[in-house]
DSSP file (Angstrom, degrees, kcal/mol; ACC not computed):
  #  RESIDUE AA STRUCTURE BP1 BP2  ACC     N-H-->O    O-->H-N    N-H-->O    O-->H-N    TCO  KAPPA ALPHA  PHI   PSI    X-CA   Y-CA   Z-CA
    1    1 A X              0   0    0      0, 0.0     2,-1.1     0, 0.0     3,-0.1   0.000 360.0 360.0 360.0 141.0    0.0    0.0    0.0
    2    2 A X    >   -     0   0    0      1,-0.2     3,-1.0     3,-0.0     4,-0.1  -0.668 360.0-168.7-102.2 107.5    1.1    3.2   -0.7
    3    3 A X  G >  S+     0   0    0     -2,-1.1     3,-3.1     1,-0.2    -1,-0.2   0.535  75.5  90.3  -7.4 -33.2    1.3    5.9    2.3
    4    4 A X  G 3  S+     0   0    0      1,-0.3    -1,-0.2    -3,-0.1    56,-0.1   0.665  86.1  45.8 -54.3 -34.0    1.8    8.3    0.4
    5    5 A X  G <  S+     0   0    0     -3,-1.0     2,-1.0    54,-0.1    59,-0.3  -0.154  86.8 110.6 -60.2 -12.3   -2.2    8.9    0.1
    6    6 A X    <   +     0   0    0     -3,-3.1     2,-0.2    -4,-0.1    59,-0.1  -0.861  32.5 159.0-129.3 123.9   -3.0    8.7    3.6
    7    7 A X        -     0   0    0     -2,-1.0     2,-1.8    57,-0.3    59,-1.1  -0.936  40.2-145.2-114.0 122.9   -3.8   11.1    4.8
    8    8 A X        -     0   0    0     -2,-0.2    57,-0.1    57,-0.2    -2,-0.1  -0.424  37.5-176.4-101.9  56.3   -6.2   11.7    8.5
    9    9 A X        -     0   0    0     -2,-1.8     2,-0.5    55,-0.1    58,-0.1  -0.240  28.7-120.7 -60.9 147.1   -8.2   15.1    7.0
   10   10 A X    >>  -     0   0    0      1,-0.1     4,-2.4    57,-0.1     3,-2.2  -0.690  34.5 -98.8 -82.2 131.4  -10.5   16.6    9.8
   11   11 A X  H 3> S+     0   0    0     -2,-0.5     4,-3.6     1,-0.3     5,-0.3   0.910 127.4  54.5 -37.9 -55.4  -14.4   16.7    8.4
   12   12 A X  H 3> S+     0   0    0      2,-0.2     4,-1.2     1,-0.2    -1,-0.3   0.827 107.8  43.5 -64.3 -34.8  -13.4   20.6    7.6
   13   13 A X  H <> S+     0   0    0     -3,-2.2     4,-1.3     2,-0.3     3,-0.4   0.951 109.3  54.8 -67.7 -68.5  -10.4   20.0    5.6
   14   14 A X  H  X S+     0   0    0     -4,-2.4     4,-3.3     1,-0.2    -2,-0.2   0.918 114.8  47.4 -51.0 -33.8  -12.0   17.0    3.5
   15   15 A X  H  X S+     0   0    0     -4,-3.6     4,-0.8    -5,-0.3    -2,-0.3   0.976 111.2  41.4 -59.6 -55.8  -14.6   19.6    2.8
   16   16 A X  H  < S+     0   0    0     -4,-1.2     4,-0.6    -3,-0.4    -2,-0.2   0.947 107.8  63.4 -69.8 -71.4  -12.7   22.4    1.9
   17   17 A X  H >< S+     0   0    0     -4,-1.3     3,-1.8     2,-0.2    -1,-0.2   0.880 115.7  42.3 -30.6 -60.7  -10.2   19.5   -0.3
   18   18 A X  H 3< S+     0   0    0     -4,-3.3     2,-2.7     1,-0.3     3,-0.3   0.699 103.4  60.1 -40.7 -93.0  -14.1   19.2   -2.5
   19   19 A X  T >< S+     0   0    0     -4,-0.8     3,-0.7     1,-0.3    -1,-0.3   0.042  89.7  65.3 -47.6 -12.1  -14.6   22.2   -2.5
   20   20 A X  T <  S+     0   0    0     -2,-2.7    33,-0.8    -3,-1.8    -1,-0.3   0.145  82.0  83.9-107.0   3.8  -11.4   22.9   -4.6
   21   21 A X  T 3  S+     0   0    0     -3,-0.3     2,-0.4    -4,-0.1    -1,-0.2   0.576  94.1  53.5 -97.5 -33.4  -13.0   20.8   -7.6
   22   22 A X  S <  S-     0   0    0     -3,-0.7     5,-0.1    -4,-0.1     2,-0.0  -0.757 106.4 -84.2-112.4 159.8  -14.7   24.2   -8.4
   23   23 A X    >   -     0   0    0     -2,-0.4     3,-1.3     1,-0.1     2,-1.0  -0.509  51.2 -99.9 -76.9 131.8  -13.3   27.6   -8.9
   24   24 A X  T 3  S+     0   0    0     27,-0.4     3,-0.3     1,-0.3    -1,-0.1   0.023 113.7  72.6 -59.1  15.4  -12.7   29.5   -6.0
   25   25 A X  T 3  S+     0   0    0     -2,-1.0    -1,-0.3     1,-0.1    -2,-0.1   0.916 102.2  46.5 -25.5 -63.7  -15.9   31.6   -6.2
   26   26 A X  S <  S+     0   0    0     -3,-1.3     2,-0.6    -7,-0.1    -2,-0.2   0.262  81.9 107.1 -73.5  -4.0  -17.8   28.7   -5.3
   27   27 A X  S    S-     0   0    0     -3,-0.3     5,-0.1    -5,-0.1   -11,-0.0  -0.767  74.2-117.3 -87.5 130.1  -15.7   27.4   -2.4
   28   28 A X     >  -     0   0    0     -2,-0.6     4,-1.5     1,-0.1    -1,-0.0   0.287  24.1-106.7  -1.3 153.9  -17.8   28.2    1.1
   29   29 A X  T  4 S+     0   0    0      2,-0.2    -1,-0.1     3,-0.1    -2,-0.1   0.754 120.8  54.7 -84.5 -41.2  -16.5   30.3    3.4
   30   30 A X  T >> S+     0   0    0      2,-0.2     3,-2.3     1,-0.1     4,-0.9   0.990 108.0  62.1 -73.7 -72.4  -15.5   27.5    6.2
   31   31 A X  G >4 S+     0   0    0      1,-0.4     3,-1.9     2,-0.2    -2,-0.2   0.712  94.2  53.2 -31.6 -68.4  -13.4   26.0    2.9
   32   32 A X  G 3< S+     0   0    0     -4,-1.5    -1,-0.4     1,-0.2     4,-0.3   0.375 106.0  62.1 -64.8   8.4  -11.2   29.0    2.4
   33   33 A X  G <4 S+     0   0    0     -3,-2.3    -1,-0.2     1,-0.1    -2,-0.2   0.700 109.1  39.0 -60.8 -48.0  -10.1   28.5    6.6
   34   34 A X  S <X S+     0   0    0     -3,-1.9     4,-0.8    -4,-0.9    -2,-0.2   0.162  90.1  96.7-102.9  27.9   -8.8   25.3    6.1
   35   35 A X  H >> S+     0   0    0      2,-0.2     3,-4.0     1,-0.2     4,-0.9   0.981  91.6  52.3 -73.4 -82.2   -6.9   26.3    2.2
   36   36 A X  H 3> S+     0   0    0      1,-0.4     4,-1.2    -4,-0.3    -1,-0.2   0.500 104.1  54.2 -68.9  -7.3   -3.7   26.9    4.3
   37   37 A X  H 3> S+     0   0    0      2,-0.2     4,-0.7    -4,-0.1    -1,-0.4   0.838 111.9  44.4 -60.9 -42.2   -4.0   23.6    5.8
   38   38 A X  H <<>S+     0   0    0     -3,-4.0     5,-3.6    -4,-0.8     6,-0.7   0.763 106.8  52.1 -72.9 -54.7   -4.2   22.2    2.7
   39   39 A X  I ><>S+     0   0    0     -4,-0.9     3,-2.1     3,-0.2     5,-0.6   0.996 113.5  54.5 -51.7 -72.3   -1.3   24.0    0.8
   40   40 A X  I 3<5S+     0   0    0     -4,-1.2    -2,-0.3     1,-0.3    -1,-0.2   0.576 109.5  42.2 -53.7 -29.7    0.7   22.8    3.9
   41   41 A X  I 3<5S-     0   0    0     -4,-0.7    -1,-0.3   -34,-0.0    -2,-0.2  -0.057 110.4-131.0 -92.0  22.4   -0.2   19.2    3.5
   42   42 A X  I < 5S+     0   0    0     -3,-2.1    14,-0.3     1,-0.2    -3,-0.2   0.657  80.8 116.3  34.3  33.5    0.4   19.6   -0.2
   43   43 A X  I   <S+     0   0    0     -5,-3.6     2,-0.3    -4,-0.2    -4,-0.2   0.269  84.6  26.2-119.5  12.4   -2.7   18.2   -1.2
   44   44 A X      < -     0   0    0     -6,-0.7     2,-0.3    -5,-0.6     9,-0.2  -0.963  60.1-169.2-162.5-176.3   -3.6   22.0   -2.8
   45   45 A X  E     -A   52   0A   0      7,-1.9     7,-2.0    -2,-0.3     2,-0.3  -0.832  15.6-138.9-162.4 175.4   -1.5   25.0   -4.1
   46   46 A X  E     -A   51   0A   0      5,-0.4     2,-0.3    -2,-0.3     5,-0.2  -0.829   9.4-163.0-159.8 132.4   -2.8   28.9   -5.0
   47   47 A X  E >  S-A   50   0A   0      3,-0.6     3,-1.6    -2,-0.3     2,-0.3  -0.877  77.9 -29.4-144.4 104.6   -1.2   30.3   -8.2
   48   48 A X  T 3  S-     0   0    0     -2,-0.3    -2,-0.0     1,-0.3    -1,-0.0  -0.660 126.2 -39.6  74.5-156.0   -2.0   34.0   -7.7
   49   49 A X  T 3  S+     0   0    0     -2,-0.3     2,-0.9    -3,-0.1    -1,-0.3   0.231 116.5 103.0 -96.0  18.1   -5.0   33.9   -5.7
   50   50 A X  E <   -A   47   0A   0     -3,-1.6    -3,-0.6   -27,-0.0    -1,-0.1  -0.733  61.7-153.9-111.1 112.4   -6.6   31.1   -7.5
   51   51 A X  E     -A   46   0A   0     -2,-0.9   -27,-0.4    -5,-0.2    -5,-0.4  -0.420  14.4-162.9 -75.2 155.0   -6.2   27.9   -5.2
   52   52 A X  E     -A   45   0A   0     -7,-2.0    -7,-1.9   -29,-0.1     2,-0.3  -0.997  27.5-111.7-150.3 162.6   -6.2   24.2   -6.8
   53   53 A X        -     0   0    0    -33,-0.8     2,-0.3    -2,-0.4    -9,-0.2  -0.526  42.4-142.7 -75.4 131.3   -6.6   20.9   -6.1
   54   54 A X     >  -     0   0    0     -2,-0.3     4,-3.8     1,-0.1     3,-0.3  -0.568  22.6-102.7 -98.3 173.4   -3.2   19.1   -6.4
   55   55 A X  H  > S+     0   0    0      1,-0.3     4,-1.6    -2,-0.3     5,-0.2   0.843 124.5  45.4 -29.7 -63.1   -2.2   15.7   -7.7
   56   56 A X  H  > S+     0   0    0    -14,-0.3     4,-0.8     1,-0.2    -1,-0.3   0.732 103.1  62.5 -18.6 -57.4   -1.8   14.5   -4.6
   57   57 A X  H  > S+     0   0    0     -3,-0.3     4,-2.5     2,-0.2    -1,-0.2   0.726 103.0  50.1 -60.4 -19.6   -4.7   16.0   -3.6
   58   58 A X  H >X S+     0   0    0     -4,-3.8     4,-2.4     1,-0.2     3,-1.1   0.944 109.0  51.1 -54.8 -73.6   -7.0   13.7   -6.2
   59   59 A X  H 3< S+     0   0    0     -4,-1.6    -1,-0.2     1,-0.3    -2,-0.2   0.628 111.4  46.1 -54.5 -22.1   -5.5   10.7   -5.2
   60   60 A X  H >X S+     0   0    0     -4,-0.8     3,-3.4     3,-0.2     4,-1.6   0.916 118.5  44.3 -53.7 -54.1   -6.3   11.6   -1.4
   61   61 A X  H << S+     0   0    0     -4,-2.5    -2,-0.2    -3,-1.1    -3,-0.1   0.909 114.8  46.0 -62.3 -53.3  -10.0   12.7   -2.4
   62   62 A X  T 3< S+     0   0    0     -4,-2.4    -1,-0.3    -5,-0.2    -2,-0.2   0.687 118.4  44.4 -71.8   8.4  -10.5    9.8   -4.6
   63   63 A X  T <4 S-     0   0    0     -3,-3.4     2,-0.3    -5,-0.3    -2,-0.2   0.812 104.2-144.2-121.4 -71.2   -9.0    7.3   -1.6
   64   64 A X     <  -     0   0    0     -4,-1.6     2,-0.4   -59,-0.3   -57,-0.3  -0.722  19.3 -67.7 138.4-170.6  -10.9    9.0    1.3
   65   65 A X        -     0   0    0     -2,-0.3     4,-0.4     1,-0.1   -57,-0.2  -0.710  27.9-141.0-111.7 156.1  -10.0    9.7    4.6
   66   66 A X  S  > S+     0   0    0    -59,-1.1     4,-1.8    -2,-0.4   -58,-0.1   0.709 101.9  55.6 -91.6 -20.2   -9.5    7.1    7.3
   67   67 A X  H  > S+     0   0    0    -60,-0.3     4,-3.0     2,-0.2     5,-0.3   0.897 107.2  40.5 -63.1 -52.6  -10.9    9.1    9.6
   68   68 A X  H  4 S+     0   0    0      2,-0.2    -2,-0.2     1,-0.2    -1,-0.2   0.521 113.7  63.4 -91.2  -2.8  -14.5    9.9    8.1
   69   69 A X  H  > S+     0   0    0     -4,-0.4     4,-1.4     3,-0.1    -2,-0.2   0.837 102.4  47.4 -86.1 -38.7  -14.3    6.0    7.0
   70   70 A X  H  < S+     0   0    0     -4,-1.8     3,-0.2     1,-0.2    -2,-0.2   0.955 112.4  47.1 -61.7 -47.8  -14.2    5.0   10.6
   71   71 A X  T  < S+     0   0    0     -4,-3.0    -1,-0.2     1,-0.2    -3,-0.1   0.839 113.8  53.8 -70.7  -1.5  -17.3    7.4   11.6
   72   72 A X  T  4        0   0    0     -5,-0.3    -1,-0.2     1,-0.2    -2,-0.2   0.960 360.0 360.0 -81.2 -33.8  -18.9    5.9    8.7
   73   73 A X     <        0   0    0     -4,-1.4    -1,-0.2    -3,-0.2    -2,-0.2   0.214 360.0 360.0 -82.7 360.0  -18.4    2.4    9.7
């Protein structure tokens, strides 16, 4: 397995990580909080003021978070 992908996002971060799917107009207000969390866990980047989702971040977003799989379970 690779690690590389796991990631433990907090309920507010995996939202904000959606939320980066659309152009930052659209992201929520709680979303743009947690951006510098995100840049810092590399899993988004800002060019100029316009933030995106990075590779990384996909594969985190498509693998989900281990966290919000345990409260699902």
């Amino acid at each position: 397995m690779n690690n590389d992908s796991d990631f433990d996002l907090k309920p507010d971060q995996w939202e904000g990580l959606k939320a980066l799917r659309t152009p930052f107009a659209h992201l929520p207000a709680a979303a743009r909080f947690v951006l510098e969390d995100l840049v810092a866990l590399g899993l988004a980047t800002t060019t100029g003021r316009i933030p995106a989702i990075t590779e990384k971040g996909r594969r985190v977003l498509i693998r989900g978070s281990f966290r919000l799989m345990d409260a699902a379970a």
